[in-house]
Each structure stands twice: as C-alpha cells, then as structure tokens.
C-alpha positions as a Markdown table, in Angstrom:
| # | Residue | x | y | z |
|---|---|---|---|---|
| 1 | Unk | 20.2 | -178.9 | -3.8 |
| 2 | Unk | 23.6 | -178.5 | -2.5 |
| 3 | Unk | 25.7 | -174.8 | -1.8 |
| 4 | Unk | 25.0 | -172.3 | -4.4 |
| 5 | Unk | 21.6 | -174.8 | -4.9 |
| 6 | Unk | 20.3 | -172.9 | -2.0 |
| 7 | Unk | 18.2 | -170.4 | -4.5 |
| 8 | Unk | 16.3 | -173.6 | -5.9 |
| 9 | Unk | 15.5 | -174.3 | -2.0 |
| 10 | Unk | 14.4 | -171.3 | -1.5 |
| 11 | Unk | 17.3 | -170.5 | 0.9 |
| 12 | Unk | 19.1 | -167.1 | -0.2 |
| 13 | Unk | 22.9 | -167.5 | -1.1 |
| 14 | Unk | 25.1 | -167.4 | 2.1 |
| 15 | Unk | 25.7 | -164.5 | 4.2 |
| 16 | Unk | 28.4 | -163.3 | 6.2 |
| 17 | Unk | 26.3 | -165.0 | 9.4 |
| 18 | Unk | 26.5 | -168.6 | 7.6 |
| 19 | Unk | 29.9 | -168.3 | 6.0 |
| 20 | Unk | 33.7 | -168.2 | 7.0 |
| 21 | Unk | 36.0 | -165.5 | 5.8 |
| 22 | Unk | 37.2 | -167.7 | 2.9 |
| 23 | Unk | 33.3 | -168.4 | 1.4 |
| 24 | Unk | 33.0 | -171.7 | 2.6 |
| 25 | Unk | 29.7 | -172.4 | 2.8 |
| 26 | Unk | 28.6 | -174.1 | 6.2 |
| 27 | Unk | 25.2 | -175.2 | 5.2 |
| 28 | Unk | 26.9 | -178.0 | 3.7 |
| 29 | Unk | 28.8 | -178.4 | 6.7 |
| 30 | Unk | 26.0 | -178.6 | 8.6 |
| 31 | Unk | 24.7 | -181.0 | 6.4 |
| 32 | Unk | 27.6 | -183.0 | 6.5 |
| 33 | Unk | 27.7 | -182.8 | 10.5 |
| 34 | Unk | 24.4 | -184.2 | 11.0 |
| 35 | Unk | 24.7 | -187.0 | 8.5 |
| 36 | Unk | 28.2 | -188.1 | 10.2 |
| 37 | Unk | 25.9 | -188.1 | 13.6 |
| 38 | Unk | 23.4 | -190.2 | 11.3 |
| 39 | Unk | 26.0 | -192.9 | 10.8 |
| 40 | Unk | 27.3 | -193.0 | 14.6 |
| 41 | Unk | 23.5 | -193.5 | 15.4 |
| 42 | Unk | 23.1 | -196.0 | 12.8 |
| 43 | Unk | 25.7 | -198.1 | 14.0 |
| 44 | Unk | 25.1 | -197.5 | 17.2 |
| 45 | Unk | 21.4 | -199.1 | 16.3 |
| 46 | Unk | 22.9 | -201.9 | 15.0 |
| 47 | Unk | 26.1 | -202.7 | 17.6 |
| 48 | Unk | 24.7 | -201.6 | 21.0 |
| 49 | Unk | 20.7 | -201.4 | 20.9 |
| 50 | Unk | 20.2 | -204.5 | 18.4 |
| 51 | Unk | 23.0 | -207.4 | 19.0 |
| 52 | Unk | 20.5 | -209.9 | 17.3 |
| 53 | Unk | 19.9 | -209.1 | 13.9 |
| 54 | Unk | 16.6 | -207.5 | 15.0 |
| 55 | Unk | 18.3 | -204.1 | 13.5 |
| 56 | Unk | 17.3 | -205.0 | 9.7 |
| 57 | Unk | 13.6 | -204.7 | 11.1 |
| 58 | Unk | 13.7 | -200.6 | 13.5 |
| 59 | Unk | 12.0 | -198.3 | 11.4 |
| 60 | Unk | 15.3 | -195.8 | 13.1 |
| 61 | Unk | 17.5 | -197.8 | 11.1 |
| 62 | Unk | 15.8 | -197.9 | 7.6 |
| 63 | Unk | 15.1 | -194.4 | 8.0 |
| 64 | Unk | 19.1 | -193.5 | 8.4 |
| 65 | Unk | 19.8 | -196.2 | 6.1 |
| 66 | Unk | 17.7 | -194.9 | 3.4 |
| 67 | Unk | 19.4 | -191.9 | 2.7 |
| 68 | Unk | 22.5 | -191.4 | 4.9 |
| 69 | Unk | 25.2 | -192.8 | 3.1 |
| 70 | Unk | 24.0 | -191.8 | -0.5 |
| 71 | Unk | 23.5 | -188.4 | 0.5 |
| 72 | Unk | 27.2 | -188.1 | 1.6 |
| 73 | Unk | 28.5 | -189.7 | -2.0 |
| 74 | Unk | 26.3 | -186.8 | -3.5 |
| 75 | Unk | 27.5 | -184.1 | -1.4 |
| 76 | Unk | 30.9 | -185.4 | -2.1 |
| 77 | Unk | 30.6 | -185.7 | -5.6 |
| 78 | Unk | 29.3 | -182.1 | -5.6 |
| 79 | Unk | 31.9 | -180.5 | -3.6 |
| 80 | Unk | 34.2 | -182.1 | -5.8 |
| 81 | Unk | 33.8 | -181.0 | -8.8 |
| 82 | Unk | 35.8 | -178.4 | -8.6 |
| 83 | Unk | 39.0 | -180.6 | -7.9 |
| 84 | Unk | 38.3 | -182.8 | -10.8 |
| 85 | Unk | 37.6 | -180.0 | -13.3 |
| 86 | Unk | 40.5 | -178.5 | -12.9 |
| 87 | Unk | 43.9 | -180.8 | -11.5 |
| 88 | Unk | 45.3 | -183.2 | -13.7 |
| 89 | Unk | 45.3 | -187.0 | -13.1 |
| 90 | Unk | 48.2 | -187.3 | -11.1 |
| 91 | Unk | 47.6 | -184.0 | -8.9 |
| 92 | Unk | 43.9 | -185.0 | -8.5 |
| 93 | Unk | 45.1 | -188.7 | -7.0 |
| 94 | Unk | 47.9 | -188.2 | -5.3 |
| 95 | Unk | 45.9 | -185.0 | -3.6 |
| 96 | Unk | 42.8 | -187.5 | -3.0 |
| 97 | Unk | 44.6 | -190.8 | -1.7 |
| 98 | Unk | 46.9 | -188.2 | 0.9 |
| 99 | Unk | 43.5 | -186.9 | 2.3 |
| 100 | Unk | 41.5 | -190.1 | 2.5 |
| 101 | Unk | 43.9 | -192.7 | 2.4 |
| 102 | Unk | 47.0 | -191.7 | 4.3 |
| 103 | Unk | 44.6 | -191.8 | 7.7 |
| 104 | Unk | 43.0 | -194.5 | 6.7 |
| 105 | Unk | 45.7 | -196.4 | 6.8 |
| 106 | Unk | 46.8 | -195.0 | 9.8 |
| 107 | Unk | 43.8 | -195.7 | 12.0 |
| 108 | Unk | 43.4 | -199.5 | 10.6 |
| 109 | Unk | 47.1 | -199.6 | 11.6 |
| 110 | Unk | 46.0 | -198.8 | 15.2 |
| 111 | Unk | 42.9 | -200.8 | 15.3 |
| 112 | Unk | 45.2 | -204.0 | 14.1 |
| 113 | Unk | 47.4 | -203.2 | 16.8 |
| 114 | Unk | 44.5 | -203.3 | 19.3 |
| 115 | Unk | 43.2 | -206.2 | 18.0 |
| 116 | Unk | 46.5 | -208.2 | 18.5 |
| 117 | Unk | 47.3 | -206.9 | 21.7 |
| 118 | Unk | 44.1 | -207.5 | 23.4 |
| 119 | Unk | 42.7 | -210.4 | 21.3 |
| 120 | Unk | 46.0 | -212.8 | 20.3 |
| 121 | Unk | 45.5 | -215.7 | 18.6 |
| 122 | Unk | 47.8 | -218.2 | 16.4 |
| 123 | Unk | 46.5 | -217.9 | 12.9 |
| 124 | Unk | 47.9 | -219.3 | 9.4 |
| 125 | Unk | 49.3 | -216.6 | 7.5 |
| 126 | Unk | 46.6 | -216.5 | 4.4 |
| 127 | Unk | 44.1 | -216.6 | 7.3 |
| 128 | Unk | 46.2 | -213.4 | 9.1 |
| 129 | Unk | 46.0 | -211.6 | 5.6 |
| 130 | Unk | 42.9 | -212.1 | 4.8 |
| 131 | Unk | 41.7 | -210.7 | 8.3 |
| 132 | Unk | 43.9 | -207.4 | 7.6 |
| 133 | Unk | 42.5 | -206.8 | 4.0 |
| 134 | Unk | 39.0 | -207.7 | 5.1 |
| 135 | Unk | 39.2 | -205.1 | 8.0 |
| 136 | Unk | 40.7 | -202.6 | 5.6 |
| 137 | Unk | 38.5 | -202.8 | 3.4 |
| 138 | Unk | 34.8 | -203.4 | 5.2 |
| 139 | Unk | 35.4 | -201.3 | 8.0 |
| 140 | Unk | 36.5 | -198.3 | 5.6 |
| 141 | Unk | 34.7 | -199.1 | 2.6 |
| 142 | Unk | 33.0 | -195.7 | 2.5 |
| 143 | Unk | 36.7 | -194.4 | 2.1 |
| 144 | Unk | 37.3 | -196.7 | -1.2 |
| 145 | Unk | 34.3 | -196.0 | -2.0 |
| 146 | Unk | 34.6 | -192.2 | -2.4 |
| 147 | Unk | 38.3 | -192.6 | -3.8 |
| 148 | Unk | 37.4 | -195.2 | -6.5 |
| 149 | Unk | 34.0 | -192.7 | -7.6 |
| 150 | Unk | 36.6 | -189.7 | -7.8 |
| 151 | Unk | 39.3 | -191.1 | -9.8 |
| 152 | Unk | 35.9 | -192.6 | -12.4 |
| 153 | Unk | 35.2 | -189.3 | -12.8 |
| 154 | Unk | 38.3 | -187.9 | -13.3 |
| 155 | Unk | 39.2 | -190.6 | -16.0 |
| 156 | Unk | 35.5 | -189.6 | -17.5 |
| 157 | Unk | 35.9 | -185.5 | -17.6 |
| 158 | Unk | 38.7 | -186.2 | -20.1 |
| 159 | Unk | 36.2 | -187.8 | -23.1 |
| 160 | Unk | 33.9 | -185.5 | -24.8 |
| 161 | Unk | 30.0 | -185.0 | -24.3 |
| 162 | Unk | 31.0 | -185.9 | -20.6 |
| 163 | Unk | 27.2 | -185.7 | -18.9 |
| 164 | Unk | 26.1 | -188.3 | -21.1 |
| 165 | Unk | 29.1 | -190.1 | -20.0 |
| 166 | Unk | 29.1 | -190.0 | -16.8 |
| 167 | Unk | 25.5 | -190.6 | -16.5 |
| 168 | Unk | 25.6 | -193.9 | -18.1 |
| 169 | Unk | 28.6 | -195.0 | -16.1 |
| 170 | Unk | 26.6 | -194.3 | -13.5 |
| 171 | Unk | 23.9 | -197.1 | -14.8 |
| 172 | Unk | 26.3 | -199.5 | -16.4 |
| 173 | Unk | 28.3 | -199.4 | -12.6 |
| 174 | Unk | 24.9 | -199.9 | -10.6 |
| 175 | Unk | 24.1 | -202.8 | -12.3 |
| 176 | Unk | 27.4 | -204.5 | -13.2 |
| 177 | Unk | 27.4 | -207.8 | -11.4 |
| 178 | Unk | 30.4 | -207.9 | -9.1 |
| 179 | Unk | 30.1 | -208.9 | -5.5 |
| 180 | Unk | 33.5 | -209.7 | -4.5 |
| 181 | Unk | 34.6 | -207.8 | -1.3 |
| 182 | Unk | 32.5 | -204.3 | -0.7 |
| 183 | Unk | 32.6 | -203.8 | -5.0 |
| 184 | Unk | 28.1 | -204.0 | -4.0 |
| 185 | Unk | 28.8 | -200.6 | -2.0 |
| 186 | Unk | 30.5 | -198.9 | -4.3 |
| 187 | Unk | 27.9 | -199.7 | -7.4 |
| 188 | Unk | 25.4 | -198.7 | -4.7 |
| 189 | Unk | 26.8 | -195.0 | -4.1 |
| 190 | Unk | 28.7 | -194.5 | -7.3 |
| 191 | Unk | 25.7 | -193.3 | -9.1 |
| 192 | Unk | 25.0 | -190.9 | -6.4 |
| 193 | Unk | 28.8 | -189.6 | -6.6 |
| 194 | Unk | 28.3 | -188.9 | -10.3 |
| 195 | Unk | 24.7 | -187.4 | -9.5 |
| 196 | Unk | 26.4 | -184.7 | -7.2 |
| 197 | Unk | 29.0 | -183.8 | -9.7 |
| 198 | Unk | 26.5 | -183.2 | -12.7 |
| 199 | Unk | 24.3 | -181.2 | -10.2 |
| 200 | Unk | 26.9 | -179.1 | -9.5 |
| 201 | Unk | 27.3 | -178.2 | -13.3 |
| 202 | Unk | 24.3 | -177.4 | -14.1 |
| 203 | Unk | 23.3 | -175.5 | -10.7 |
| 204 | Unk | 22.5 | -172.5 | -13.0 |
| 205 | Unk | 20.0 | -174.8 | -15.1 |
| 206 | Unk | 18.5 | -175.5 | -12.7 |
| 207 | Unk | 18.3 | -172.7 | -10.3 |
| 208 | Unk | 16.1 | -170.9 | -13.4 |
| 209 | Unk | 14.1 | -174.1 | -14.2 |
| 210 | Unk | 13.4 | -175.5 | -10.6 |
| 211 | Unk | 11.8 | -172.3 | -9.3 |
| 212 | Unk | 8.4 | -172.7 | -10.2 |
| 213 | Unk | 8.4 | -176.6 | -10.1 |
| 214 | Unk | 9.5 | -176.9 | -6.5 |
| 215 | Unk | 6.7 | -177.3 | -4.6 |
| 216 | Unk | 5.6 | -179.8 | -6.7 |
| 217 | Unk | 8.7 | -182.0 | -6.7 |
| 218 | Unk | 9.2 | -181.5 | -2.7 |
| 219 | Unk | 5.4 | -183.4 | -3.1 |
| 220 | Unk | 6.3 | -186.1 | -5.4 |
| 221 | Unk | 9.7 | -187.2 | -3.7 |
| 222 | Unk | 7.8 | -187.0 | 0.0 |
| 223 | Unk | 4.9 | -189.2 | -1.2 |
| 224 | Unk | 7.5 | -191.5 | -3.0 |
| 225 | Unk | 10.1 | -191.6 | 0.1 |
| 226 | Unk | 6.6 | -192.8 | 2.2 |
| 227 | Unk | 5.7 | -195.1 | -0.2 |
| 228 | Unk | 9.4 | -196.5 | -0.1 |
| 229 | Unk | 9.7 | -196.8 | 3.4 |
| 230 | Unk | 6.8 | -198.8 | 4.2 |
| 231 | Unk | 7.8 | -201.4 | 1.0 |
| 232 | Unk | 11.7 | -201.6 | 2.5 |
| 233 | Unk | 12.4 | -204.6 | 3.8 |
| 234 | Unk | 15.5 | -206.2 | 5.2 |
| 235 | Unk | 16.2 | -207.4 | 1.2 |
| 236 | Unk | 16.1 | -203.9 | 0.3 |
| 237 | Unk | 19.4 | -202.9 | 2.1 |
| 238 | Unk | 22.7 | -203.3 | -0.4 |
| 239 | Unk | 24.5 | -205.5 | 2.3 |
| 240 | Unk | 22.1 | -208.2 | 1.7 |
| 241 | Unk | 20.5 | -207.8 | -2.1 |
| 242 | Unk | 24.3 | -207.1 | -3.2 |
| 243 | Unk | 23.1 | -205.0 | -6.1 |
| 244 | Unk | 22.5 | -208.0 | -8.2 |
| 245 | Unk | 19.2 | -208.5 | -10.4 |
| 246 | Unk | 18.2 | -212.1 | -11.6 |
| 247 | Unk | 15.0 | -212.9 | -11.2 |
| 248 | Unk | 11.7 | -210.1 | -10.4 |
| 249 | Unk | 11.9 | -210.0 | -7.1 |
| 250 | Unk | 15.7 | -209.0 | -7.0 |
| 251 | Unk | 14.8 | -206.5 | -9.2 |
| 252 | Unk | 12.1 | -205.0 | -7.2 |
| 253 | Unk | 14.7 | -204.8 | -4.6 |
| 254 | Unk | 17.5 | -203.2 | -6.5 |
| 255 | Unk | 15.2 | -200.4 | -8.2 |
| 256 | Unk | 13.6 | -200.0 | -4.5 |
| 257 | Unk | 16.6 | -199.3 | -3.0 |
| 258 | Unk | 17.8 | -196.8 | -5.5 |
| 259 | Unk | 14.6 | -195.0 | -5.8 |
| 260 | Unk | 14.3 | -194.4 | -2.5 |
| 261 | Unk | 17.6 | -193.4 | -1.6 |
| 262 | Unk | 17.2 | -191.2 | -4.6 |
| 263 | Unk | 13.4 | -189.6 | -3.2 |
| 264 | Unk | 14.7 | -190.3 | 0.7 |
| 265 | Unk | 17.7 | -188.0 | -0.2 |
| 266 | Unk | 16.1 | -185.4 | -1.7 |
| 267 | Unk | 13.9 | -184.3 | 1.3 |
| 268 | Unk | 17.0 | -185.0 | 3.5 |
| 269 | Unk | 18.7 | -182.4 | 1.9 |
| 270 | Unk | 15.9 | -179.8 | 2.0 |
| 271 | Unk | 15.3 | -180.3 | 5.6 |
| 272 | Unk | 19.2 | -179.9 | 6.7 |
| 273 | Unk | 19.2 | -176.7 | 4.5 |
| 274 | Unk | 16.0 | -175.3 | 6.3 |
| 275 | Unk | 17.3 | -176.3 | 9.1 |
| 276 | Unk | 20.5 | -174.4 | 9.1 |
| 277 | Unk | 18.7 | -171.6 | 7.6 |
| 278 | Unk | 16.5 | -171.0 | 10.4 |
| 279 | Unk | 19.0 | -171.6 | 13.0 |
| 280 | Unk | 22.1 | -170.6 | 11.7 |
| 281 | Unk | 22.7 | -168.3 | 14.6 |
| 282 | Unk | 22.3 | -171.1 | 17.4 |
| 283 | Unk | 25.4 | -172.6 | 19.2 |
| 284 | Unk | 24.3 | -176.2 | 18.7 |
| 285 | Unk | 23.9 | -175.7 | 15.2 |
| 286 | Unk | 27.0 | -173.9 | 14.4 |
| 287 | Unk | 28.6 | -176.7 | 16.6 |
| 288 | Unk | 27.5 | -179.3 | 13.8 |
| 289 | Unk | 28.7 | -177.2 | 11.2 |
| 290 | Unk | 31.9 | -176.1 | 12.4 |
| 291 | Unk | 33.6 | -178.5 | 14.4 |
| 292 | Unk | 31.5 | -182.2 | 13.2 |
| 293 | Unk | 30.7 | -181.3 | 9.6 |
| 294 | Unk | 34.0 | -180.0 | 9.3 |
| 295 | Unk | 35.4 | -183.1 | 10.9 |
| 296 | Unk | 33.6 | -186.0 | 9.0 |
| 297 | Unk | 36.9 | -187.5 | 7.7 |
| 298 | Unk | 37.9 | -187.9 | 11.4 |
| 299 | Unk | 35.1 | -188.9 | 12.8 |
| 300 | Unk | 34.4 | -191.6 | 10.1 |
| 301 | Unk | 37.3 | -193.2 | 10.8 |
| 302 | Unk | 37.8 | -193.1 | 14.8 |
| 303 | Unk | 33.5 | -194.2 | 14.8 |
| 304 | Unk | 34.7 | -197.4 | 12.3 |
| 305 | Unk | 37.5 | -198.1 | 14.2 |
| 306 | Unk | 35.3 | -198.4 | 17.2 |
| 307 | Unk | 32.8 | -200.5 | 16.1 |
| 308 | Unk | 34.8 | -203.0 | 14.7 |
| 309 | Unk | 36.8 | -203.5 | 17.7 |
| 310 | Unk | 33.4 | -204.0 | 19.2 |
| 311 | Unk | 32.7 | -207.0 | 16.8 |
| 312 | Unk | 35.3 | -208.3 | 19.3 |
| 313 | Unk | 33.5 | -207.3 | 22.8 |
| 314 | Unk | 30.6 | -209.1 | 24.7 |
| 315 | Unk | 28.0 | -206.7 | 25.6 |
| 316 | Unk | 25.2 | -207.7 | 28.3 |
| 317 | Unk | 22.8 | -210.0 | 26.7 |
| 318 | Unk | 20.6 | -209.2 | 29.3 |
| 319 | Unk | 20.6 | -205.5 | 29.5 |
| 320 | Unk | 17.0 | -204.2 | 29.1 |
| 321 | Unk | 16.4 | -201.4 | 26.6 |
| 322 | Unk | 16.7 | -198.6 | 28.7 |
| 323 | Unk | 20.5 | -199.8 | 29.4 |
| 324 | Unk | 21.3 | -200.5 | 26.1 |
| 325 | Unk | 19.8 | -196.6 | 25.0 |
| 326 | Unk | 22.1 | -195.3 | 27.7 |
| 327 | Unk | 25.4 | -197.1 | 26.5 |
| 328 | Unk | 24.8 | -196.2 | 23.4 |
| 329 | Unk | 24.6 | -192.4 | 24.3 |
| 330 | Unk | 27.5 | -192.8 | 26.0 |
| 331 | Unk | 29.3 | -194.7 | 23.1 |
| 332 | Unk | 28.7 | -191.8 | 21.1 |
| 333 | Unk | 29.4 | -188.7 | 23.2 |
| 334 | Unk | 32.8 | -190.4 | 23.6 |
| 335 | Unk | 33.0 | -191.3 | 19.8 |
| 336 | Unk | 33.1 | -187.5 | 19.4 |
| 337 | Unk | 34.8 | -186.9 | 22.2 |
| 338 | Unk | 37.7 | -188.7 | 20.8 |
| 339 | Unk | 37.6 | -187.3 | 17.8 |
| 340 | Unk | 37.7 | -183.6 | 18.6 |
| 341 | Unk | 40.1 | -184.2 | 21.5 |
| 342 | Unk | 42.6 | -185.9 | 18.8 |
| 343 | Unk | 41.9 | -183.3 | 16.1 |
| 344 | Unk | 42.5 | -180.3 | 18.4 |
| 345 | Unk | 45.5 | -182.1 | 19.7 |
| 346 | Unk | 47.3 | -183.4 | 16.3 |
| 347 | Unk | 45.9 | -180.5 | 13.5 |
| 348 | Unk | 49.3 | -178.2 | 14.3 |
| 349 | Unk | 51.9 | -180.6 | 14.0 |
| 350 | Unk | 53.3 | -180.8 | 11.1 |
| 351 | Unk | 53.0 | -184.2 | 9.2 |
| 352 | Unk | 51.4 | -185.9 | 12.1 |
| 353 | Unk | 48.1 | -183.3 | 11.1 |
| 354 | Unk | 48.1 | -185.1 | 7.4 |
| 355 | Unk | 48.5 | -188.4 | 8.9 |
| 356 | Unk | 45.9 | -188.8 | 11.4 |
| 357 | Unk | 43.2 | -186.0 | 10.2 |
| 358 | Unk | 44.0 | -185.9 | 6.2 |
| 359 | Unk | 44.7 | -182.5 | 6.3 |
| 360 | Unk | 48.1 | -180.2 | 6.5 |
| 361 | Unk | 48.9 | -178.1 | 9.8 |
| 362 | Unk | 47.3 | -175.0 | 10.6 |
| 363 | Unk | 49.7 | -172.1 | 9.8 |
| 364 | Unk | 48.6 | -168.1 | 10.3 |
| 365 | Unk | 45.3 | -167.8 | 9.9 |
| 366 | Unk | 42.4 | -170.3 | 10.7 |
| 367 | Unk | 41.7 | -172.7 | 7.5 |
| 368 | Unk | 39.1 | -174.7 | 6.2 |
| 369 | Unk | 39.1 | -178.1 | 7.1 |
| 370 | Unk | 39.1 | -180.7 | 4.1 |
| 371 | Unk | 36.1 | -182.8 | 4.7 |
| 372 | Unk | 35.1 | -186.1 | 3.2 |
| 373 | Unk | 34.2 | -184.7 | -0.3 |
C-alpha cells in the first residue's frame, strides 16, 4: 500500500521518471502533498466556509476527515521504519524531536508573539500558562502525536515477537480511557502509526499474497467506506466521542470511526498511487510531490499557526457563500505561498534551516527533504 507496496497496487516499482537520483520514491510524496492540501482544505471548511458549527454536518469535511489524518500516521509509521529498526533510543529521539519538535517550538514561539502583540490582555499567570500549553499542544497535536507513536515503537522493537507487540499496543492504546488534553488524538492515530510500520515489514508477504485478492479487497473496503460514510455523524469524529466506550452507542461510534478510517484509507491510498502513476509526467503533479509532499513538516506548521490566530479574527458574518469559497481560496494559495517562500528562503542557512523547516542546510548537491514521517 505504501512505496515498494506499489506491486500489490498494481503500480510497477519506481522508475527513473518517478524517482530522485537518491531512490526516493515520490509516489509517497505525492501522497503526502495531496493529503497536506486535504488538511488546509479541511480547515479551511471549518474556519472560513462554516463559522457556525455547521462544519460537523458537509459531506466535504467527513470525507477529509475520514481518512486524512490517519492516512498520514500510516504513511509515517511506514516511512519510518527504517529509522526505528536501526538507531538506538537516544539517536532515534534526539534525531525525531530536532526534526519535529525544534520548529515546532519555533513557530508556536511566533504565533505567541503575534497573539500578544496584536491581542494584549492582563491575564493571571496559571491562566497565561495554561493558554501557552493549550496552544502548544492543540494547535500541534499532530506533531506529539507522531513523536509520542515513534518513540512507542521504538521502546516496542526492543522486546521479542515484536508484531504481536506492537499490534496489541495498538488496541490496548485505542481504547485506554484517557481524555486529558489531545491524549483522544493520539489513541485515535496511534494504531494507524503502528499499522504503517508492520506493513512495511511484511511488504514482501504481502506483495506475494495480495496479488490475486486485490480486486476483491479494493471491493470490500469501497462498499465498507460507503457504508461508513452515510452512518458518520458528528459523534463519529474523535474531537467529540473522545475515543471513550461506555455504553452501546459510544461504542458504535468508536468502532465506526476506526473502521472507516481504516476502509476510507485504504482506497485513499490506491487512488493517490494511480493517480501519480498516470500522471507522473505532469507539472502539477510533480509540483505536489516535489515541493508540497516534500514540505509537509512546513506547511503543517505555518497552516496551524494560521488558523489559530484566526480563532482570534472576526470574519463577515454576513458574507454569502460565494465570498466565503473565495476567501478561503485565497487563504490557502497564501498558506502555501508562505510556506514555500520561507522554505526557499531559510533551507541554506545554516542552523536557521533546522529551526524553522526541521531539516539541516542544503550543501553540494540537492537533498531529500525530511518530511513528516
């Protein structure tokens, strides 16, 4: 399902046309690409189109929601694999938290900043602190997220029979009742962190075994990802059911969401592949995969900062819906913009690069950008 997966999509392994010099693989970069546009849309669904709550209830949002997010802890999980297999603890975290963590900190610094210049107020200081660690921490959550599902893992390679391991984690996480701060997020993608990284060791397995049974499974997860979308409701989403199971309804809700991220997923990750396999050769596509798929970290962080400034900013309560679809085009052209203005600016300066993008200057020749794996 992901890189070498391409046999068991029936896409052939990567040619020099869909590959850099150093075999990175930019079907997943496409991948990537388009689900980083998935989230700008998302939240530009939920900021600029919907102001009301009336969000929880577009069919354009439960279909992002569905999958987006999920599908970027797999793909993570799976590019990452290679990482945890083979650095020790301390190289493996201290590599991890300068890549994800480092900017992180440095773009909540500057959206803090912005916040008290433009929006000063006298607070208590618990109240102050609290504000900070809630902004950390919700507006980057899919950063902790990531960071907390890598080091798991890497504390879970080191015990023996480590699929079984893993796999259960993944269960006894999901359904572990905490709900304090955004701990319901990362039981919700966790699981899909660890299914990445088990796919990715036994791509062989199932290359050989998935040949044959492909068309079928396509069939089964399509009808199940219809059938899922028309039961989703707004109880559905993991900001609102908190992962928590106590009664049956609850648990309807928890094992709908999962499944159907699960089935949603799946035929997400076949379309983007046959997407980039049949146009590979286009400008807009190689756009996605080179300079936003390659750019996630980046553009995760500069499209959070944004829209939790804009928790803070009246828009027309009046506009009509044609306005509304305009600003919100033009919110994220500039989004990107931003991004790919400050990346081509900052990438050759030496520590500034690793600060702002999570990634070390360009030297010599051209290298692959880390992305949010």
């Amino acid at each position: 399902m992901f890189g070498r997966l391409q046999r068991v999509t029936g896409i052939m392994a990567p040619s020099s046309r869909t590959t850099e010099a150093s075999g990175r693989d930019l079907s997943l970069d496409f991948a990537k690409g388009a689900l980083i546009v998935l989230v700008i849309v998302g939240h530009l669904i939920q900021y600029v189109i919907y102001r009301d709550g009336g969000f929880w209830y577009s069919p354009y949002y439960k279909a992002i929601y569905m999958f987006h997010m999920p599908l970027f802890m797999a793909i993570s999980g799976y590019l990452s694999s290679r990482s945890l297999l083979q650095k020790s603890f301390t190289q493996a975290a201290i590599a991890r938290a300068t890549q994800l963590l480092l900017p992180m900190l440095f773009w909540w610094a500057l959206m803090e900043t912005a916040k008290s210049a433009a929006l000063w107020r006298a607070t208590s200081l618990t109240t102050g602190l609290l504000e900070f660690v809630d902004d950390l921490a919700g507006t980057y959550w899919f950063i902790w997220a990531t960071f907390v599902s890598y080091l798991l893992i890497k504390i879970l390679t080191r015990l023996s029979r480590r699929s079984l391991v893993i796999s259960g984690s993944a269960i006894l996480i999901a359904l572990a009742p905490l709900t304090f701060s955004i701990s319901p997020l990362i039981r919700f993608t966790y699981p899909f962190f660890c299914l990445g990284f088990l796919f990715a060791q036994s791509n062989e397995r199932w290359t050989t075994t998935s040949r044959c049974q492909k068309p079928l499974l396509i069939l089964f997860l399509s009808v199940l990802t219809c059938v899922c979308f028309l039961a989703w409701g707004k109880d559905t989403y993991v900001y609102n059911n908190l992962g928590l199971i106590y009664d049956f309804r609850s648990a309807k809700n928890v094992l709908l969401m999962f499944v159907g991220a699960a089935a949603a997923s799946g035929i997400a990750i076949e379309l983007l592949l046959q997407c980039w396999r049949f146009s590979h050769s286009t400008r807009i596509a190689r756009f996605i995969a080179m300079e936003l798929g390659q750019t996630t970290l980046l553009l995760y962080l500069v499209q959070g900062t944004v829209f939790r400034l804009m928790d803070f900013i009246q828009l027309g309560e009046l506009w009509d819906l044609t306005t509304r679809l305009i600003i919100a085009g033009l919110l994220g052209a500039a989004i990107v913009a931003i991004a790919l203005v400050v990346r081509s600016t900052v990438r050759g300066v030496p520590y500034l690069s690793q600060l702002v993008l999570g990634m070390p200057p360009r030297s010599g020749l051209p290298r692959a950008k880390p992305a949010m794996n």
